[in-house]
C-alpha positions in Angstrom: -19.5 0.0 32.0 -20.5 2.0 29.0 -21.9 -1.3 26.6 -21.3 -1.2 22.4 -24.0 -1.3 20.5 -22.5 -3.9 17.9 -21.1 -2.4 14.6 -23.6 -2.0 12.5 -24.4 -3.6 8.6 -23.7 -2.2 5.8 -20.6 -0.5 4.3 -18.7 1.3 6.3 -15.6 3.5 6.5 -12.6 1.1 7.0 -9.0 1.9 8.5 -5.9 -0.1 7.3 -3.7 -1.8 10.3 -0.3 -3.2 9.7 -0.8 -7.0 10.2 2.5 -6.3 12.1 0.6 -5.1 14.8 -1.0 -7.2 16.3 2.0 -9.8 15.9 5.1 -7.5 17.4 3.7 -4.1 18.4 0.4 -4.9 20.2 1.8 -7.8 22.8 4.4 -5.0 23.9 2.2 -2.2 24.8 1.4 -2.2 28.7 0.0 1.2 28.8 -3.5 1.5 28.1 -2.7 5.1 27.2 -0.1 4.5 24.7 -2.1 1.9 23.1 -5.2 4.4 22.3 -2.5 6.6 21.0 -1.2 4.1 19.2 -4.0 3.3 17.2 -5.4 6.9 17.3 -2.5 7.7 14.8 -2.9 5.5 12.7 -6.5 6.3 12.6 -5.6 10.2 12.4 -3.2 9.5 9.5 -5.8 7.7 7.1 -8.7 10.1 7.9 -6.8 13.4 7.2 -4.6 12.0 3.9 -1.9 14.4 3.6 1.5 14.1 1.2 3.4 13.8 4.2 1.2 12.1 7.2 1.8 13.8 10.5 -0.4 14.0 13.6 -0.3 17.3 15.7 0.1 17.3 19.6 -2.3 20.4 19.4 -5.0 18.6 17.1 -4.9 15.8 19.8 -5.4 17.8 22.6 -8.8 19.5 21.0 -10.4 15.7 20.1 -12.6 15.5 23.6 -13.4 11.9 23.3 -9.7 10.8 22.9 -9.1 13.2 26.3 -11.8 11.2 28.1 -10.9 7.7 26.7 -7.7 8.5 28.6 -7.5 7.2 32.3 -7.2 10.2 34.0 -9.1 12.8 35.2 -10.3 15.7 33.3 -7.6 18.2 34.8 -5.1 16.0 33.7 -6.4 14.5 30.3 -4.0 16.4 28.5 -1.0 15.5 30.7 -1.6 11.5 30.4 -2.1 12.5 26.5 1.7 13.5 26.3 2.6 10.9 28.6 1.1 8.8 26.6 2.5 10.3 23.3 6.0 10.0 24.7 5.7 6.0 25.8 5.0 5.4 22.0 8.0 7.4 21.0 10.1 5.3 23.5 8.5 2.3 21.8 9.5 3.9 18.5 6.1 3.2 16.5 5.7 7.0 16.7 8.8 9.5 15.5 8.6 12.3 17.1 9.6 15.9 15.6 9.5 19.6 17.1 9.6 22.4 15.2 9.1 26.2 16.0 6.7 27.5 14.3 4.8 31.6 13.9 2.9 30.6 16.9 5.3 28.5 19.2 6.9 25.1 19.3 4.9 21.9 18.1 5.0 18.1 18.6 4.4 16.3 15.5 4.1 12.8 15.5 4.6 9.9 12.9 3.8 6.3 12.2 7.2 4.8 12.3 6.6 3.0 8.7 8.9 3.9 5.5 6.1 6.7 4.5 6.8 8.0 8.4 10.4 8.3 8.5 10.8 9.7 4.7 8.1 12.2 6.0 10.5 13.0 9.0 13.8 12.8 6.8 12.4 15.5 4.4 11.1 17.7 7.3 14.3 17.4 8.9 16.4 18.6 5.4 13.8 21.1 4.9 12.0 19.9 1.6 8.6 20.2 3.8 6.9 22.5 6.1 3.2 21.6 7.6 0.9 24.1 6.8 -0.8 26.6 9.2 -3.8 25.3 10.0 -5.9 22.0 9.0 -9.1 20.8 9.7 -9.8 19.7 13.7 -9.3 16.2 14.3 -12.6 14.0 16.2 -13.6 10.7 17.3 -17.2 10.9 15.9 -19.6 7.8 15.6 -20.2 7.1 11.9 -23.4 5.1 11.2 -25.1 4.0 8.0 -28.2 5.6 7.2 -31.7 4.1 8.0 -32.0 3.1 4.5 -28.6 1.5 4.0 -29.4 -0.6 6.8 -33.0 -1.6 5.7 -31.7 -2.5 2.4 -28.7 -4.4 4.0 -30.2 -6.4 6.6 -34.3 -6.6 5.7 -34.6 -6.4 2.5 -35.2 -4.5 -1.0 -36.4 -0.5 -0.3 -39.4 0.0 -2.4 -40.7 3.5 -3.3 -43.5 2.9 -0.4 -41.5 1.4 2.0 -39.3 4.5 1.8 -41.6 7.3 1.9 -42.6 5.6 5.8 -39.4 5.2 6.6 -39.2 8.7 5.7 -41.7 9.7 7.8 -40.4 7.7 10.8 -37.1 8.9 10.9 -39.0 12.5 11.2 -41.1 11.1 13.7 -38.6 9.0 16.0 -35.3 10.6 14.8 -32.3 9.1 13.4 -30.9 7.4 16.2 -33.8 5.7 17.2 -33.9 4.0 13.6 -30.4 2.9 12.5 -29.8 -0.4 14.4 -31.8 -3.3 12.3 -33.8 -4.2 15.2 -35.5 -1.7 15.5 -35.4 -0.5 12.5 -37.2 -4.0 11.3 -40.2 -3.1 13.4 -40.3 0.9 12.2 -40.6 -1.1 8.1 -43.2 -3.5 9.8 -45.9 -1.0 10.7 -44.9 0.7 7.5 -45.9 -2.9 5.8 -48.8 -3.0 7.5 -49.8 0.1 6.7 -51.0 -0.6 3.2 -53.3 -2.9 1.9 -52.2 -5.5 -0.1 -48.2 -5.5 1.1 -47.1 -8.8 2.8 -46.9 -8.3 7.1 -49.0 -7.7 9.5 -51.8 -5.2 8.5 -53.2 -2.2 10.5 -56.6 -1.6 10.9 -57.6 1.0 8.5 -59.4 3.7 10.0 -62.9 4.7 9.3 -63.3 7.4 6.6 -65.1 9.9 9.1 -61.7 9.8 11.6 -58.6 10.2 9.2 -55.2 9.6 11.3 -52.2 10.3 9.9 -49.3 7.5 8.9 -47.6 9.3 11.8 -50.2 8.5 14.4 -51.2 4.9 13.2 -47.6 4.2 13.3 -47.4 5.4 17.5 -50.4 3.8 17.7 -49.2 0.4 16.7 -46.4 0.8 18.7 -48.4 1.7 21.7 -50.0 -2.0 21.3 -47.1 -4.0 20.5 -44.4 -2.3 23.0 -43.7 -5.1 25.2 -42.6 -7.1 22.0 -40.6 -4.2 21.1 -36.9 -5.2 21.6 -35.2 -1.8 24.1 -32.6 0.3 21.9 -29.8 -1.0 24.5 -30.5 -4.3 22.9 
């Protein structure tokens, strides 16, 4: 089992869900496939705002981690996809519409809500056509920075403080920085890095051996890894 890391603090990117499903719609869905579908819509709808919200069969097919959310294998991702389209249509929380188009028939789908079904009534007496083309569609992961999470769950981000964090996102990378845990030790051995701010301090090397900030900071790492929490914690 693949484990979630927790959501992390700070602002983030929110998606509106009809209190009415959880209440009607989501004790009724007995396909897991559906379900993701479900809800991938009405993600899909929110993230690429058009006039007229649809979501495209073809833009679904093309979004590789909704394929291999799906329980199914790989050869057949994009048959349980449409399988799992058309249970949702049967439900009737998607309405479903196909058009011919310049380059062949496509499935578009839409939130059964009043903004869905006037979308559908105007396609349907020809006051709309979707465009061509639009953006691709993906699941991607969507963190804060390593700032916005210093700032949210350790404390004020001062000038200093910054500049090391700086310099340990260069050194460690992004991902190794953005969850508060370890991002609270990164800010300690920046801390302790300078005379006169509050944690633990560092030795300070002798003039005739300069290190840089880079290699005191692996270096305090090095002695204090076993207090160090892992980064699947």
């Amino acid at each position: 089992m693949e484990v979630f890391s927790g959501f992390p603090p700070g602002k983030q990117a929110l998606v509106s869900v009809p209190a009415l499903f959880f209440s009607e719609l989501l004790p009724r869905i007995d396909h897991l496939g559906e379900l993701k579908v479900t809800l991938y819509c009405l993600w899909a709808v929110q993230v690429q705002p058009s006039e007229y919200p649809h979501v495209r069969f073809s833009e679904a097919c093309t979004d590789e981690s909704l394929l291999r959310s799906l329980p199914a294998r790989p050869d057949d991702a994009t048959d349980a996809l449409r399988e799992s389209f058309e249970r949702a249509v049967m439900r009737r929380s998607l309405l479903h519409v196909r058009l011919t188009l310049s380059m062949g028939e496509e499935d578009f789908f839409f939130i059964n809500t009043e903004r869905g079904r006037a979308a559908v009534e105007a396609l349907q007496a020809g006051q709309w056509m979707p465009e061509g083309t639009r953006a691709p569609l993906g699941l991607q992961v969507v963190r804060p920075s390593a700032f916005a999470v210093y700032e949210s769950s350790i404390g004020p981000l001062t000038p200093m403080i910054a500049d090391h964090l700086a310099e340990a996102l260069k050194e460690h990378g992004e991902g190794q920085c953005w969850r508060p845990s370890r991002l609270r030790w990164k800010s300690k051995f920046a801390v302790g890095l300078h005379p006169g701010c509050s944690g633990a301090q560092a030795p300070r090397p002798r003039k005739d051996s300069p290190r840089s900030t880079a290699q005191r900071m692996a270096a305090l790492e090095a002695k204090y890894a076993d207090l160090m929490p892992d980064d699947d914690e």
